[in-house]
C-alpha positions in Angstrom: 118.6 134.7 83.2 118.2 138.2 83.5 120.5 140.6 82.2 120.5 144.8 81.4 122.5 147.5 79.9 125.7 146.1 78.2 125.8 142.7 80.4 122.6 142.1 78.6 124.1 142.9 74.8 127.0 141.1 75.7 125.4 138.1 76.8 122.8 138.1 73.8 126.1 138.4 71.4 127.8 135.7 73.7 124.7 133.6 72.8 124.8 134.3 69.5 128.6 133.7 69.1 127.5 129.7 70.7 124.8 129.4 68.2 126.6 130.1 65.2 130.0 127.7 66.8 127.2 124.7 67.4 125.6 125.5 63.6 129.2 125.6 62.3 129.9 122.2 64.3 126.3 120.6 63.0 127.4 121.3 59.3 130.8 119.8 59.7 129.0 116.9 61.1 126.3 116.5 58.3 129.2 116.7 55.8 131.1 113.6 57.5 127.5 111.9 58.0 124.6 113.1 56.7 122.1 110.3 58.4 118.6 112.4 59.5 118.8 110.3 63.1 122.4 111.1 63.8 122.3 114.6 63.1 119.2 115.3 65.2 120.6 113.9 68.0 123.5 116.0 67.6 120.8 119.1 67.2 120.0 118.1 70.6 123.3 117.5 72.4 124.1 121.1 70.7 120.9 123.0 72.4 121.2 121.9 75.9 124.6 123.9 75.6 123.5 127.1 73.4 120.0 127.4 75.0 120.1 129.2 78.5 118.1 127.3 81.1 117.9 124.1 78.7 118.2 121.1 80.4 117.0 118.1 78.5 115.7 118.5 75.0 114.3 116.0 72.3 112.7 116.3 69.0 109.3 115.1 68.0 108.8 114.1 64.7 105.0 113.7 63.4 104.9 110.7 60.6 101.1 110.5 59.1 100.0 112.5 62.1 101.7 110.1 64.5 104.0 111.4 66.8 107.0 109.9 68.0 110.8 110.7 69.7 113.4 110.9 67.0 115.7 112.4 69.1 116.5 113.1 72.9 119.6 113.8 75.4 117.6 112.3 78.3 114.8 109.8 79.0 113.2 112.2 81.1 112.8 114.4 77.9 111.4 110.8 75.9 109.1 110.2 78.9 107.6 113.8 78.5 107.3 113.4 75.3 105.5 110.5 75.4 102.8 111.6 78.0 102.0 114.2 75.8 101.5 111.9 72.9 99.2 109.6 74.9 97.5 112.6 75.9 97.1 114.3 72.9 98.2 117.7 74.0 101.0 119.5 75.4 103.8 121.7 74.8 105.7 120.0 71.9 102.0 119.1 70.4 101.0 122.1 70.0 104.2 123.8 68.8 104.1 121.2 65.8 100.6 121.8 65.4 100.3 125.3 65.6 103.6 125.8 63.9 104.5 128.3 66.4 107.1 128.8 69.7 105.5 127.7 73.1 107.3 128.8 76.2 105.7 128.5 79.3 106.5 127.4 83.3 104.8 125.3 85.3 102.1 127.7 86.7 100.6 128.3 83.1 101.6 124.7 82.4 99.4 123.3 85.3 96.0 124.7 84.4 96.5 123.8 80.4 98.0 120.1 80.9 97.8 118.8 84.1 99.0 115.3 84.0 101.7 116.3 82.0 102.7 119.2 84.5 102.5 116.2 87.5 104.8 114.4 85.5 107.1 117.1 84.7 107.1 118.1 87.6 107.8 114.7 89.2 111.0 114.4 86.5 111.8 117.8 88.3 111.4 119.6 85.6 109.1 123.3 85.4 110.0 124.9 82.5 109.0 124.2 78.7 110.0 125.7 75.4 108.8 124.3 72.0 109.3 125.0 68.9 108.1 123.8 65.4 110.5 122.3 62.9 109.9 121.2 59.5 113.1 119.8 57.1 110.3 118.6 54.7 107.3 117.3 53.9 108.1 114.1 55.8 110.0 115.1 58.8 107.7 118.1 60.4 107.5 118.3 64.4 108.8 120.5 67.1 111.9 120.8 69.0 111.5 120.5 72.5 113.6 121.7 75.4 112.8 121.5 79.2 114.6 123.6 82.6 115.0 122.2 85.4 113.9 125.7 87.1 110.8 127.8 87.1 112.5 130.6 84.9 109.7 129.5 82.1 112.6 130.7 79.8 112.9 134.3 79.0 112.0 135.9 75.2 115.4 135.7 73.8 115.6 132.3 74.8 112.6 131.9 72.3 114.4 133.7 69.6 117.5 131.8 70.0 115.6 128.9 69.8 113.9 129.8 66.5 116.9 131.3 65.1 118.6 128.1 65.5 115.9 126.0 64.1 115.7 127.9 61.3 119.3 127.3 60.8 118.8 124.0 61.1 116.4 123.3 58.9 117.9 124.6 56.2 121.1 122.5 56.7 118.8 119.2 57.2 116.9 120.2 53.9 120.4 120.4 52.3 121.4 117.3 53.6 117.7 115.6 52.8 118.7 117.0 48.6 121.9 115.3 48.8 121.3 112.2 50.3 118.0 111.9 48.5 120.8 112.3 44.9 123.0 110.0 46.4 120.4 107.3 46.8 119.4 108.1 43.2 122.5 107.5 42.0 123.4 104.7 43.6 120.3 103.1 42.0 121.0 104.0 38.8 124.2 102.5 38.8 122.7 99.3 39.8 120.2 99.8 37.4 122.5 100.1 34.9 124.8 96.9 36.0 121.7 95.0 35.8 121.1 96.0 32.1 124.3 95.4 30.8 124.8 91.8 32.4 121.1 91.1 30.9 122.1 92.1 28.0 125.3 90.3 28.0 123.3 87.2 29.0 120.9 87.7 26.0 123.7 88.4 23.6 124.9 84.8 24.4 121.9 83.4 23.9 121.3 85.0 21.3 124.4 83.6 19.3 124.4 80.1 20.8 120.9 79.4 20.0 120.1 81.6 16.7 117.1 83.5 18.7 115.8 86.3 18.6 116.6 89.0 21.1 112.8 88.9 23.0 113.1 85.0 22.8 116.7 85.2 24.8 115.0 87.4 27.5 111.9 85.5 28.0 114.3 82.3 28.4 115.9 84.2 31.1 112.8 84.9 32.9 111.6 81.6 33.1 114.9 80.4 34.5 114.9 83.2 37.2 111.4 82.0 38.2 112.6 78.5 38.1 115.2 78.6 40.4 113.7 82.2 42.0 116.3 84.2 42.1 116.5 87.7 40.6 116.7 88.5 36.9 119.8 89.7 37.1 121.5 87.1 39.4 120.8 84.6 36.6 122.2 86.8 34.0 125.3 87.1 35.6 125.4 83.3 36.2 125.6 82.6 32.7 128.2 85.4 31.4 130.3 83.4 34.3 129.5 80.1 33.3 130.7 81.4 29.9 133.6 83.1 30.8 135.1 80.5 32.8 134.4 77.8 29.7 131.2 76.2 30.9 129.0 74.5 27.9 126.2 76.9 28.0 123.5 73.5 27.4 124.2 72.4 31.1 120.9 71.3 32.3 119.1 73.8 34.2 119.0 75.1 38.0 122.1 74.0 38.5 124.5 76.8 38.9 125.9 78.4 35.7 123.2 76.5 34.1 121.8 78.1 30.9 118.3 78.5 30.4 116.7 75.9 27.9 
């Protein structure tokens, strides 16, 4: 796309005006969401639109060095991907490797990666841009977008493309926190279910049996293991044996059954 004088200012602000909309849009999203595979599909639905010239585009995610498609709006795009990643080089490779923006068409392409121009080229596509992303120690990789015409994408398509990643990351690393607290919580709340229905459990023991608080809880674990169900699980089967008025010296493994 080549533009000069104001029609080129006023396209770059134009493309800046759909980057922040489709940033705007990705936040709303994440807030309503929040899953990592959800929203980087949206990331991609969003660049094929705010990207001039981007036709497919997919995101590569690198897990213990191992590179794989998290993301694409085409299976061209995951068929690229994956030629790369049984060749062990290419466009969105080396973006995520070198952690820097790789734009190139399919002249420069041909002479650095040939079978993965012939197969571009054979998905009719001959233009690459790449991009590295990182949302955290986990989730590093590139974001890849391919033309479907030899433009081999001009500058500002570039730095569009990081600006937006940038953006992006920022908001995934956000939602990575809060999810990551979320998680957190929601264990500790089962954590702490767990503890009070032991200790409910050994309380009852406790004052059926005259024992000792360590004898109630080993008696619990050997009736877990016993009928192999979790700690807790048999805990809670004896506060409701109790509570419904079941004689807590009902032979063991069946249910409500207190441990002897």
């Amino acid at each position: 796309m080549a533009l000069s004088g104001d029609g080129e200012a006023g396209g770059i602000l134009r493309q800046l005006d759909e980057v922040t909309g489709a940033l705007a849009a990705l936040t709303a999203a994440l807030d309503d969401d929040g899953e990592l595979d959800t929203s980087l599909q949206l990331v991609c639905r969003q660049l094929i639109h705010v990207i001039p010239g981007a036709d497919l585009a997919s995101i590569t995610l690198l897990r213990n060095g191992v590179p794989s498609t998290a993301a694409c709006t085409d299976h061209r795009a995951f068929d690229l991907d994956a030629v790369q990643y049984r060749a062990g080089s290419g466009p969105c490779l080396e973006a995520a490797e070198t952690r820097r923006v790789v734009r190139v068409d399919v002249a420069t392409a041909r002479g650095r990666w040939p079978e993965f121009t012939r197969r571009a080229l054979d998905a009719g596509v001959a233009s690459y841009l790449s991009a590295p992303l990182a949302v955290d120690a986990a989730h590093t990789g590139s974001l890849n977008l391919y033309g479907l015409h030899a433009h081999g994408y001009q500058e500002v398509e570039g730095t569009l493309l990081e600006l937006f990643v940038a953006a992006v990351e920022g908001a995934l690393r956000s939602t990575a926190r809060y999810l990551a607290a979320r998680r957190e919580a929601g264990q500790l709340s089962t954590a702490l279910v767990s503890r009070a229905a032991i200790d409910q459990a050994k309380g009852i023991l406790m004052g059926a049996r005259g024992i000792s608080a360590d004898e109630a809880f080993r008696l619990l674990v050997v009736q877990s293991q016993r009928e192999n169900v979790k700690l807790r699980d048999c805990a809670e089967r004896l506060v409701t044996a109790v509570l419904q008025g079941t004689s807590i010296t009902r032979r063991p493994g069946r249910p409500g059954a207190c441990p002897r």
